[in-house]
VOMARLO-244339 format. One record per residue (C-alpha): chain; x, y, z; residue number from 1; residue in three letters. Coordinates in Angstrom, 2 decimals. Example, Ala and Ser with C-alpha at 12.3 -4.5 7.8 and 13.67 -1.06 7.14 Angstrom:
@chain: A	u: 12.30	v: -4.50	w: 7.80	n: 1	res: ALA
@chain: A	u: 13.67	v: -1.06	w: 7.14	n: 2	res: SER
END
This chain:
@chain: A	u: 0.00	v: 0.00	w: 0.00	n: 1	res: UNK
@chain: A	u: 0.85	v: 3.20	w: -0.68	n: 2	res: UNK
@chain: A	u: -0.13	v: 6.63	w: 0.98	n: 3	res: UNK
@chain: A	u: 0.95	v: 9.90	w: -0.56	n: 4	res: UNK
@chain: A	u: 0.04	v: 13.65	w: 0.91	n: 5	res: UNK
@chain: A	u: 0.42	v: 17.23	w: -0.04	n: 6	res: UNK
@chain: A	u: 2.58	v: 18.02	w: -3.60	n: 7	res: UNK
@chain: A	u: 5.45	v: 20.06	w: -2.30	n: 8	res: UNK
@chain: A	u: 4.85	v: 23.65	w: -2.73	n: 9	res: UNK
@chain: A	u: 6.96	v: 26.54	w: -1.50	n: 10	res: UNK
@chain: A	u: 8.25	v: 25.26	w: 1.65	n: 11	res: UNK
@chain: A	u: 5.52	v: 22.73	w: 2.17	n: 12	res: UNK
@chain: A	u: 7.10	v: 19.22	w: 2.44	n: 13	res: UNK
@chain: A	u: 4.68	v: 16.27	w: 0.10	n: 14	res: UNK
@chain: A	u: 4.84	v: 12.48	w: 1.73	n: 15	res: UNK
@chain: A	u: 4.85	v: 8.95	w: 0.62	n: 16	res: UNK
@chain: A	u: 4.72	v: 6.24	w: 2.61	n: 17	res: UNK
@chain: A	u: 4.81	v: 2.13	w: 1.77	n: 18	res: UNK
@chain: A	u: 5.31	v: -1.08	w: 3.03	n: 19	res: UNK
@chain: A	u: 8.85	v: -2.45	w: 2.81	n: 20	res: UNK
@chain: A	u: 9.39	v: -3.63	w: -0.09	n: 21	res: UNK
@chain: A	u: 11.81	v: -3.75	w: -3.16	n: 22	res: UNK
@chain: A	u: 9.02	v: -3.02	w: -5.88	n: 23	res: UNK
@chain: A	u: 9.81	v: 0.70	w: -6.27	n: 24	res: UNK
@chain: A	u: 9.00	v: 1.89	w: -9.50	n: 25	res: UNK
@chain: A	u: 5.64	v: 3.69	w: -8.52	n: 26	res: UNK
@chain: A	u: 7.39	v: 5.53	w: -5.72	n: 27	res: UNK
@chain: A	u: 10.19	v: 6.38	w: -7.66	n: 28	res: UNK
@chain: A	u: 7.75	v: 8.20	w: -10.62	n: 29	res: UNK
@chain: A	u: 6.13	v: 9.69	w: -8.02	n: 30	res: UNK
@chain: A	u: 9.38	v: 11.54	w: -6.37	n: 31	res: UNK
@chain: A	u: 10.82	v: 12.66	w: -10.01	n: 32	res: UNK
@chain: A	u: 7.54	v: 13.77	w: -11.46	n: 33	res: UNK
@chain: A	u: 8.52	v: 17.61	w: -10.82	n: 34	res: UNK
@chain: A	u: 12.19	v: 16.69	w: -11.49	n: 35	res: UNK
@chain: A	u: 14.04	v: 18.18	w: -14.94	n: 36	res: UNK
@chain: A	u: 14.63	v: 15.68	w: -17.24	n: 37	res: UNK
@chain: A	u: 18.03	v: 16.15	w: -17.11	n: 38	res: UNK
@chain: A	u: 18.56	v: 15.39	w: -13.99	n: 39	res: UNK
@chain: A	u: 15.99	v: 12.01	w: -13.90	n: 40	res: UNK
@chain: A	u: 18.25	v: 9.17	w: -14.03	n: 41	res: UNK
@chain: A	u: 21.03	v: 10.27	w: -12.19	n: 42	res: UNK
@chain: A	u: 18.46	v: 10.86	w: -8.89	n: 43	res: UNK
@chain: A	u: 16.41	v: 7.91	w: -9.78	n: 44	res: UNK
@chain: A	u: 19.52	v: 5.86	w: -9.36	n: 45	res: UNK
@chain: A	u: 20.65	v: 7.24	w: -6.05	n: 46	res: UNK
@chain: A	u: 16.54	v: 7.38	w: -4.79	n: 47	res: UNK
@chain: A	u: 16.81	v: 3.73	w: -5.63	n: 48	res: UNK
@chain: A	u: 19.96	v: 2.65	w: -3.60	n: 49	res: UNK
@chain: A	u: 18.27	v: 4.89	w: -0.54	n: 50	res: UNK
@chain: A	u: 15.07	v: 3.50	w: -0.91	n: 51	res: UNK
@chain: A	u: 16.73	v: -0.45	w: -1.61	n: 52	res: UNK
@chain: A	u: 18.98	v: 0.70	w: 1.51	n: 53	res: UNK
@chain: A	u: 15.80	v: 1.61	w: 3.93	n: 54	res: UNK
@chain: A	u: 13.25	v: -0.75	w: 2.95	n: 55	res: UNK
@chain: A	u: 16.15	v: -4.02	w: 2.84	n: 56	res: UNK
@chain: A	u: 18.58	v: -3.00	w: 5.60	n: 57	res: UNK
@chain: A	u: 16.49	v: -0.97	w: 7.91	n: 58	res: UNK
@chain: A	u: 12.88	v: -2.73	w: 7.60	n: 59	res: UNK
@chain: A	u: 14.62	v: -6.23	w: 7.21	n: 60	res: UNK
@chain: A	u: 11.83	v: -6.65	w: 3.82	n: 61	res: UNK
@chain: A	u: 9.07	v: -7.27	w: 6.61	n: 62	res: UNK
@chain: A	u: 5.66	v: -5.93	w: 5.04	n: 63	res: UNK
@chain: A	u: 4.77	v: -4.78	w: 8.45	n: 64	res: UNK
@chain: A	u: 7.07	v: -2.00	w: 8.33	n: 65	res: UNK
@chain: A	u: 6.97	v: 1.23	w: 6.62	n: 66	res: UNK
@chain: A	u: 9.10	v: 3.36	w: 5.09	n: 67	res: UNK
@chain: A	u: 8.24	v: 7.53	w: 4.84	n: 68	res: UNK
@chain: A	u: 9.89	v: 9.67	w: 2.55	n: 69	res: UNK
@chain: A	u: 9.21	v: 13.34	w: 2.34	n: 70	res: UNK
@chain: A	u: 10.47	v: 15.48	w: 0.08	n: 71	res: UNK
@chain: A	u: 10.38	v: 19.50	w: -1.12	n: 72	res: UNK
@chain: A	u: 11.98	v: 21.89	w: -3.38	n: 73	res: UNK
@chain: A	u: 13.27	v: 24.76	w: -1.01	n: 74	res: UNK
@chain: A	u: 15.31	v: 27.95	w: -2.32	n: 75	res: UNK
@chain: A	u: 16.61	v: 25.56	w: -5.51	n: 76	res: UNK
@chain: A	u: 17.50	v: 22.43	w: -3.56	n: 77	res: UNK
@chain: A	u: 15.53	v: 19.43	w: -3.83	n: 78	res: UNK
@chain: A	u: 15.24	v: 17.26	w: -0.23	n: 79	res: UNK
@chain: A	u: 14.07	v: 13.76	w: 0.49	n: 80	res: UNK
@chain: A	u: 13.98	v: 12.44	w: 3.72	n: 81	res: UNK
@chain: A	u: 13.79	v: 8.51	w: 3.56	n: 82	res: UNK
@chain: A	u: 12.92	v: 7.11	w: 7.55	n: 83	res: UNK
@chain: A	u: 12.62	v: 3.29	w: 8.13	n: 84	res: UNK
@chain: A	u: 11.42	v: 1.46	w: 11.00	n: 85	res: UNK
@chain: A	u: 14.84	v: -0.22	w: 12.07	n: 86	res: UNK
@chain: A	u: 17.26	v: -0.50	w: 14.58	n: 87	res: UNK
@chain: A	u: 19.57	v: 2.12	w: 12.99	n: 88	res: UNK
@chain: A	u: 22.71	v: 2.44	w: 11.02	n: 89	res: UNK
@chain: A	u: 25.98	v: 3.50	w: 11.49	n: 90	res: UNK
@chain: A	u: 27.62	v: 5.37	w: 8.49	n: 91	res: UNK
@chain: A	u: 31.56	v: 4.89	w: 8.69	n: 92	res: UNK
@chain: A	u: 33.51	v: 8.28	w: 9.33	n: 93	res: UNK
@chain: A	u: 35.53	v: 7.20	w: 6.84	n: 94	res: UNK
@chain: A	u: 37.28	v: 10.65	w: 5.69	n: 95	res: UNK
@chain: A	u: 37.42	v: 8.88	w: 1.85	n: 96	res: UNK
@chain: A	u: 33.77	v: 8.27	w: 1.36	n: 97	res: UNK
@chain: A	u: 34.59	v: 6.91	w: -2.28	n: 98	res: UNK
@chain: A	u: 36.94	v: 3.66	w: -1.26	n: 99	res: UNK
@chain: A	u: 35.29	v: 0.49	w: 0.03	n: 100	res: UNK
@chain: A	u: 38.85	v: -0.98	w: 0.61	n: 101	res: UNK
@chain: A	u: 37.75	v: -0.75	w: 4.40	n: 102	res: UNK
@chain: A	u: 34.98	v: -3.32	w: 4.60	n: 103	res: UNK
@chain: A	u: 35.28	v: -6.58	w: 3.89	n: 104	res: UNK
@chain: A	u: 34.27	v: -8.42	w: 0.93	n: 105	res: UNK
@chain: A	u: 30.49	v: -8.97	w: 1.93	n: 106	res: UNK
@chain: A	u: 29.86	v: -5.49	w: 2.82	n: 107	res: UNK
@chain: A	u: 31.87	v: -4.05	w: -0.10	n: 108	res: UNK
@chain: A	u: 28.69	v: -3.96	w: -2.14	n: 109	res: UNK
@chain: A	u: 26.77	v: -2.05	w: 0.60	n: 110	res: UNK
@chain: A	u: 29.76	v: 0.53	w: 1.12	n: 111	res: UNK
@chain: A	u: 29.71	v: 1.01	w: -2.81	n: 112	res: UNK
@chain: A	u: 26.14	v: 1.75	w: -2.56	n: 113	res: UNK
@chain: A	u: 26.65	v: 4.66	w: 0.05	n: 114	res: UNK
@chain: A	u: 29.51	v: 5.80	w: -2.33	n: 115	res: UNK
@chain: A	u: 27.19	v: 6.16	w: -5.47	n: 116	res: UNK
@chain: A	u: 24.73	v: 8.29	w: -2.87	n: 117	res: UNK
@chain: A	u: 27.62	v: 10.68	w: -2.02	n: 118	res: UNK
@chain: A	u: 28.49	v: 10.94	w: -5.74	n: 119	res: UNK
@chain: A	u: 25.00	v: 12.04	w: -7.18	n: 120	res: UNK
@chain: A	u: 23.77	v: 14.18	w: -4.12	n: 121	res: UNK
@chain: A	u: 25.19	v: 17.31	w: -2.39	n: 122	res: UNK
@chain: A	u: 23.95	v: 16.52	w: 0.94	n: 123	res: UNK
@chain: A	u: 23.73	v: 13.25	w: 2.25	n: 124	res: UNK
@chain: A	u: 22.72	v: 12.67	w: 6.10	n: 125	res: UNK
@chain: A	u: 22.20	v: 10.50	w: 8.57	n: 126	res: UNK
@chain: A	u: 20.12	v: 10.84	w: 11.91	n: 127	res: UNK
@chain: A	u: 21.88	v: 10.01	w: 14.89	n: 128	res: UNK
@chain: A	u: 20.08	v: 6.55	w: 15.38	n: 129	res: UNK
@chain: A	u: 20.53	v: 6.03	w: 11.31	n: 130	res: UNK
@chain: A	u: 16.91	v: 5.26	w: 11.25	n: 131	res: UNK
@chain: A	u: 16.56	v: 8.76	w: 8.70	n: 132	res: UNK
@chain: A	u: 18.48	v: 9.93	w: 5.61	n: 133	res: UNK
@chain: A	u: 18.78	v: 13.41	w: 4.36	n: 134	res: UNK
@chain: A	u: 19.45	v: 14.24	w: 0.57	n: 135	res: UNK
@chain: A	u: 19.98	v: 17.06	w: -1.19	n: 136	res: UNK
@chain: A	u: 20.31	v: 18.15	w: -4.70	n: 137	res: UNK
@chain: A	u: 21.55	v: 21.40	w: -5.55	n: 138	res: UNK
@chain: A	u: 19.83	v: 22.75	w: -8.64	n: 139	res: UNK
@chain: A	u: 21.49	v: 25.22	w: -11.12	n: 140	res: UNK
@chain: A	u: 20.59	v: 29.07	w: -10.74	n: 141	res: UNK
@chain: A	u: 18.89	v: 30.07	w: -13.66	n: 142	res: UNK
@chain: A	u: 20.76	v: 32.88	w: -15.61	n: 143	res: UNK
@chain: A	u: 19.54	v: 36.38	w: -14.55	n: 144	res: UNK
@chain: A	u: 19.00	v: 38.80	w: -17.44	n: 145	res: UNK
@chain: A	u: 20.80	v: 41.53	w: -17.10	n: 146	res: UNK
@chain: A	u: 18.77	v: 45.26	w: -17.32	n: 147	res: UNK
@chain: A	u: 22.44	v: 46.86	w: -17.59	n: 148	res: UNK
@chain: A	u: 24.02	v: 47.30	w: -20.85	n: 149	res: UNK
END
């Protein structure tokens, strides 16, 4: 099931909820509907891994257990907020967030996956309990015309 509420306007923040789960292609249309085109498959990747990332690692895939993601455009940055229902994560302080060569072999994939998140957003967050995820994409300022000559 899915529950959605409010489309973000101005500083208003729009929801979606829905029960773990690792069908995300209606939730994913649903956050880039008001994204450029440009930008669409570069954030639908890293809204993926996020969404994969909450729904597998945090909810543990049980249907019981939801995962809320709100989201907004605020001065020219887009923000989602993924939450799951978890026991938390802990996010390595890891000063080189691009090398996996830390973890071992069964977690590399799952350290890659954090990697591609810091590589496509400008923000990325954790909570303290790592229950709640904070992105943000920077969008381009739009060229001012000039009234000078």
């Amino acid at each position: 099931m899915i529950t959605i509420s409010l489309r973000p306007v101005g500083r208003y923040w729009g929801t979606i909820s829905f029960a773990s789960t690792l069908y995300l292609c209606p939730i994913l249309d649903l956050l880039l509907a008001e994204i450029p085109a440009k930008l669409q498959a570069e954030l639908r990747l890293g809204l993926q891994e996020a969404l994969v990332n909450a729904a597998k690692h945090g909810n543990n895939l049980d249907p019981s257990k939801t995962v809320l993601v709100r989201f907004s455009l605020i001065d020219n940055q887009y923000w989602w907020i993924i939450s799951d229902q978890g026991s938390g994560f802990t996010p390595s302080s890891s000063s080189n967030e691009e090398s996996t060569d830390y973890l071992p072999p069964d977690e590399a994939e799952s350290g890659r996956g954090l990697c591609l998140l810091h590589q496509i957003f400008d923000q990325v967050e954790w909570n303290r309990k790592g229950t709640e995820l904070r992105l943000c994409k920077q969008m381009e300022n739009r060229r001012r015309l000039s009234l000078r000559r």
